[in-house]
C-alpha positions in Angstrom: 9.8 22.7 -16.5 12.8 25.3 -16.6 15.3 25.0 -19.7 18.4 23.1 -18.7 20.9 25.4 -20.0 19.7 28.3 -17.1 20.3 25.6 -14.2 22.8 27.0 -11.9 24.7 23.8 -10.6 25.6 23.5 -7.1 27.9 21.1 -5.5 27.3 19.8 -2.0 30.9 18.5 -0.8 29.9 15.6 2.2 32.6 15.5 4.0 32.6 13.0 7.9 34.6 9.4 8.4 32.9 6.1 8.0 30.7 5.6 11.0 27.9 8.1 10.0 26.8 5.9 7.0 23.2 6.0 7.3 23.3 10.1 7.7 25.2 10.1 3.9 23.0 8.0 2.7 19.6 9.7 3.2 21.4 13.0 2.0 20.2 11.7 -1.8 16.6 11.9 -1.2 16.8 14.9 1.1 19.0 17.0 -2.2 16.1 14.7 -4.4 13.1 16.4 -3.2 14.8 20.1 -3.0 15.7 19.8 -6.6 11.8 18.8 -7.6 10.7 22.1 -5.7 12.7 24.8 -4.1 15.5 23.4 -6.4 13.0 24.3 -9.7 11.8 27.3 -9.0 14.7 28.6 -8.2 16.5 26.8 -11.5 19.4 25.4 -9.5 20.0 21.7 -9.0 22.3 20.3 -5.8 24.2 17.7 -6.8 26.0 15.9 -3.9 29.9 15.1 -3.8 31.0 12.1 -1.9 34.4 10.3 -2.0 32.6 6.6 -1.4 31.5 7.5 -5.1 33.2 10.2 -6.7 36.6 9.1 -6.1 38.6 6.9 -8.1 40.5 4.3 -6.8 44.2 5.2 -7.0 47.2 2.9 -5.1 50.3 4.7 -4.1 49.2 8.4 -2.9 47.8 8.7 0.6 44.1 8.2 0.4 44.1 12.0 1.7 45.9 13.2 -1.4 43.5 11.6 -3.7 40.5 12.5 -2.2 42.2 16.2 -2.7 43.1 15.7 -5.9 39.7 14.7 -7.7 37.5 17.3 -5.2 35.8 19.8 -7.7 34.8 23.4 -6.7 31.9 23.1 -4.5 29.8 25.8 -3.0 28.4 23.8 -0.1 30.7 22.2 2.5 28.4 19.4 4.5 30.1 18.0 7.6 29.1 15.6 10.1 30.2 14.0 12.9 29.1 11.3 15.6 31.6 9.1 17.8 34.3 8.7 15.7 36.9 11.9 15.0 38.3 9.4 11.8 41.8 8.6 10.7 44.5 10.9 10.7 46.5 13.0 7.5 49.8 14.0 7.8 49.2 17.3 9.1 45.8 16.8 10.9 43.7 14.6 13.2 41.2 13.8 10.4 40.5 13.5 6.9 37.7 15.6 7.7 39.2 18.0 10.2 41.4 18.8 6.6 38.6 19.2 4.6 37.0 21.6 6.9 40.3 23.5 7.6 40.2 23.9 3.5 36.6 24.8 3.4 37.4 27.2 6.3 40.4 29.0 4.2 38.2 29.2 1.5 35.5 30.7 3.0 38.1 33.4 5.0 40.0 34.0 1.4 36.3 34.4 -1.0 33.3 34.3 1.3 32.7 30.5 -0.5 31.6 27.7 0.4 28.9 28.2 2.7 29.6 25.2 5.7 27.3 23.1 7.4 28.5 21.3 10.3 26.2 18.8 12.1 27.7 16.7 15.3 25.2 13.9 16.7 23.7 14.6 20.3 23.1 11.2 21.0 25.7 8.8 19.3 26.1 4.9 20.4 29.7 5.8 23.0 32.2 3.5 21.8 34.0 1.6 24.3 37.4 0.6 24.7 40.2 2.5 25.0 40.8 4.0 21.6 37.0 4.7 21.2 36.7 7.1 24.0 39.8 8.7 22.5 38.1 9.1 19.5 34.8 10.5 21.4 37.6 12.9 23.2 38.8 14.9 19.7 35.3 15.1 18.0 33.8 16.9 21.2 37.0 18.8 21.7 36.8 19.4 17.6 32.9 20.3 18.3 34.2 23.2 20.8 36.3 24.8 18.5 33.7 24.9 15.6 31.4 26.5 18.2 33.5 29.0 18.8 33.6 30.1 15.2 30.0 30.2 14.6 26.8 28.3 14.8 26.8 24.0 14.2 24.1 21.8 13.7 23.0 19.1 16.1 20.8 16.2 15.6 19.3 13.6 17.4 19.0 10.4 14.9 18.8 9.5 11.2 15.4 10.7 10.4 11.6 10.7 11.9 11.6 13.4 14.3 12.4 17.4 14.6 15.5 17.1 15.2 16.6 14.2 13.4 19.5 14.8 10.8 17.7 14.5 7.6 14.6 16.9 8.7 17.1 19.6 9.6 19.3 19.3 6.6 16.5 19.5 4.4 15.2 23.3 6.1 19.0 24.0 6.0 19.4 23.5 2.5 15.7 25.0 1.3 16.8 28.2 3.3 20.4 28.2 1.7 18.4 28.3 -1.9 16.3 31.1 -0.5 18.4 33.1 0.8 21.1 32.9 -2.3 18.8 32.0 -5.3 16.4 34.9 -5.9 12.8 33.2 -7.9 13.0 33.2 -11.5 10.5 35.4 -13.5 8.6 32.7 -15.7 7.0 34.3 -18.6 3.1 34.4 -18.8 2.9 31.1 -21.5 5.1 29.2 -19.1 2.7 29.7 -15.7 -0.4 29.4 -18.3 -2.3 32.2 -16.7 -2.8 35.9 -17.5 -1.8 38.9 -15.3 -5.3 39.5 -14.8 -5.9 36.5 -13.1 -2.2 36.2 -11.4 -3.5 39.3 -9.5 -6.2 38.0 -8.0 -4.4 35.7 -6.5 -3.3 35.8 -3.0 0.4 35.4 -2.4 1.7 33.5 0.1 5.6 33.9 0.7 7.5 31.3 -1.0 10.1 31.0 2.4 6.6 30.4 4.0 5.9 27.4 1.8 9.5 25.8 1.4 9.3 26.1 5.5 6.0 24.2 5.3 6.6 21.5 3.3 9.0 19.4 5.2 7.4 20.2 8.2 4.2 18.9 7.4 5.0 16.3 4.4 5.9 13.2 7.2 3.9 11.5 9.7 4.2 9.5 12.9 2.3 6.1 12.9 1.3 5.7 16.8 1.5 3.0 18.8 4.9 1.8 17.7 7.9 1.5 19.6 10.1 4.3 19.5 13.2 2.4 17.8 10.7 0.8 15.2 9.3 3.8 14.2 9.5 5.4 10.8 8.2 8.6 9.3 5.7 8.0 6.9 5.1 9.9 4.1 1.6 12.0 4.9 0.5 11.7 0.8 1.0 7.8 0.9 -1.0 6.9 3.6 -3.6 9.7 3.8 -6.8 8.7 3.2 -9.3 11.5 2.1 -12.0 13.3 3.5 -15.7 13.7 1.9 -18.5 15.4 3.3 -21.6 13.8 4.7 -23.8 12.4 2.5 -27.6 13.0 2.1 -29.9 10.2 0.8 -33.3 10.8 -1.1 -35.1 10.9 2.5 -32.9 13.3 3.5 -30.8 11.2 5.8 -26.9 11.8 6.7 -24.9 8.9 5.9 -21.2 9.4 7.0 -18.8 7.9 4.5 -14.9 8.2 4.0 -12.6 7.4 1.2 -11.9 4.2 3.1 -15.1 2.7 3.2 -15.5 -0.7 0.5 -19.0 1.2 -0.9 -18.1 4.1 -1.2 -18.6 5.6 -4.6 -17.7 9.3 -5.4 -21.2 10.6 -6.7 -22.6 14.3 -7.0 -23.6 14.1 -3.4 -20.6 13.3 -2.0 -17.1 16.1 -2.2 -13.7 15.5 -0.9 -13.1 18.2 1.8 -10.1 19.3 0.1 -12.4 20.7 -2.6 -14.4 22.8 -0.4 -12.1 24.2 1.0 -10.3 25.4 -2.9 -13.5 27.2 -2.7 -14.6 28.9 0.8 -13.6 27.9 4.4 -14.3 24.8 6.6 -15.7 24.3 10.1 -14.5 20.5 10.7 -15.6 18.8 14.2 -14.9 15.2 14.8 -13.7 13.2 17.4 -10.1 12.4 18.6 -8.6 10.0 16.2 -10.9 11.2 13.3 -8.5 12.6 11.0 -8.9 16.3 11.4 -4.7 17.2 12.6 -3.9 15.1 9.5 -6.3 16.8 7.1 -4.8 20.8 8.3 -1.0 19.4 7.2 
């Protein structure tokens, strides 16, 4: 574990109007599991800003002005859109079309915050009159921000490659990467000597933070596509041993799964053979051998 005191603090400012609930909400396990990984080594923590929470209640001022007034210094702006362009300031079409013009100056006047800006490829089309006006200034809006660089676009909550939380999470991991060099620990802290360290083969740590999120969720098959939900691949995995030979010398396949299966000094999870030399795993379709490579 990293010493408090050296943990840079990051804001995340979450900036959208109120129909893109679901997207805010899985933003707090997405910033979660950074800040257990990239987020440690790296000794910075994300910590998300959202009006719904951080704002207190005030009666009088536009609700604008009071969102404005309590918004710390963030270095991420986060923005997202769907079918609704959201209720307008004074000045602007949008709470968040404001936001974003601030984030914008910012960024013009200090190089700071870096912006995110993810519009929804597939949202539920409102109907009626003032919903399709709506629709009308978020793609319009959408034009404009593709003009001034690259947005993000996402096709549902979570649960495929494209879904909003999946990309969010690379966006942020590469974000940490590419501003957060990895912090030297000291030799007592990684409890290993250089001696050993160098033996070691190093594999990139972009590579890994890359990896993770693509391989760390699952699709159960065989349910419909508007039930599904990603599953998480360590919760439902169920191990792999080798085959295991009896006093005649006879193979006797067993998995973690089975009810008598005991692990014994005949019998090795997969996983540890392959800490110690490579594998050449055949099986059938359906047999577990995709799930055991992620």
């Amino acid at each position: 574990m990293v010493k408090s005191e050296h943990i840079k603090l990051v804001k995340v400012f979450v900036s959208s109007p109120g129909d893109v609930g679901a997207e805010r909400k899985v933003l707090t396990e997405v910033v979660d599991r950074i800040n257990r990984t990239a987020g440690d080594e790296r000794q910075v923590r994300l910590e998300l800003w959202r009006w719904e929470k951080d704002v207190a209640p005030q009666i009088g001022p536009q609700a604008q002005d009071v969102v404005d007034r309590q918004t710390p210094e963030y270095g991420i702006y986060l923005g997202i859109l769907s079918a609704r362009f959201g209720t307008p300031t004074d000045q602007h079409g949008s709470g968040t079309e404001k936001e974003f013009r601030d984030a914008y100056r910012r960024w013009g006047d200090l190089g700071s915050p870096w912006i995110l800006f993810y519009f929804n490829e597939k949202p539920d089309l409102p109907r009626g009159t003032e919903g399709v006006k709506q629709y009308l200034k978020v793609c319009e809006f959408k034009e404009e921000l593709e003009a001034k660089g690259i947005t993000g676009a996402y096709e549902g909550v979570r649960g495929a490659e494209r879904g909003f939380f999946e990309q969010v999470d690379n966006h942020l991991r590469w974000i940490l990467q590419d501003q957060f060099p990895l912090v030297e620990r000291s030799k007592e802290s990684v409890g290993g000597s250089k001696s050993s360290a160098e033996k070691s083969p190093i594999v990139p740590q972009r590579y890994l933070d890359w990896l993770q999120p693509q391989c760390s969720n699952i699709d159960l098959l065989g349910m419909d596509t508007k039930e599904r939900y990603p599953a998480r691949l360590t919760s439902i995995y169920v191990p792999l041993t080798t085959q295991v030979i009896d006093e005649d010398g006879n193979k006797k396949t067993k998995s973690a799964s089975n009810e008598d299966f005991r692990p014994d000094s005949k019998s090795r999870l997969l996983l540890d053979i392959l800490n110690e030399s490579s594998l050449y795993v055949p099986g059938a379709p359906g047999s577990g051998k995709s799930s055991f490579c992620r």
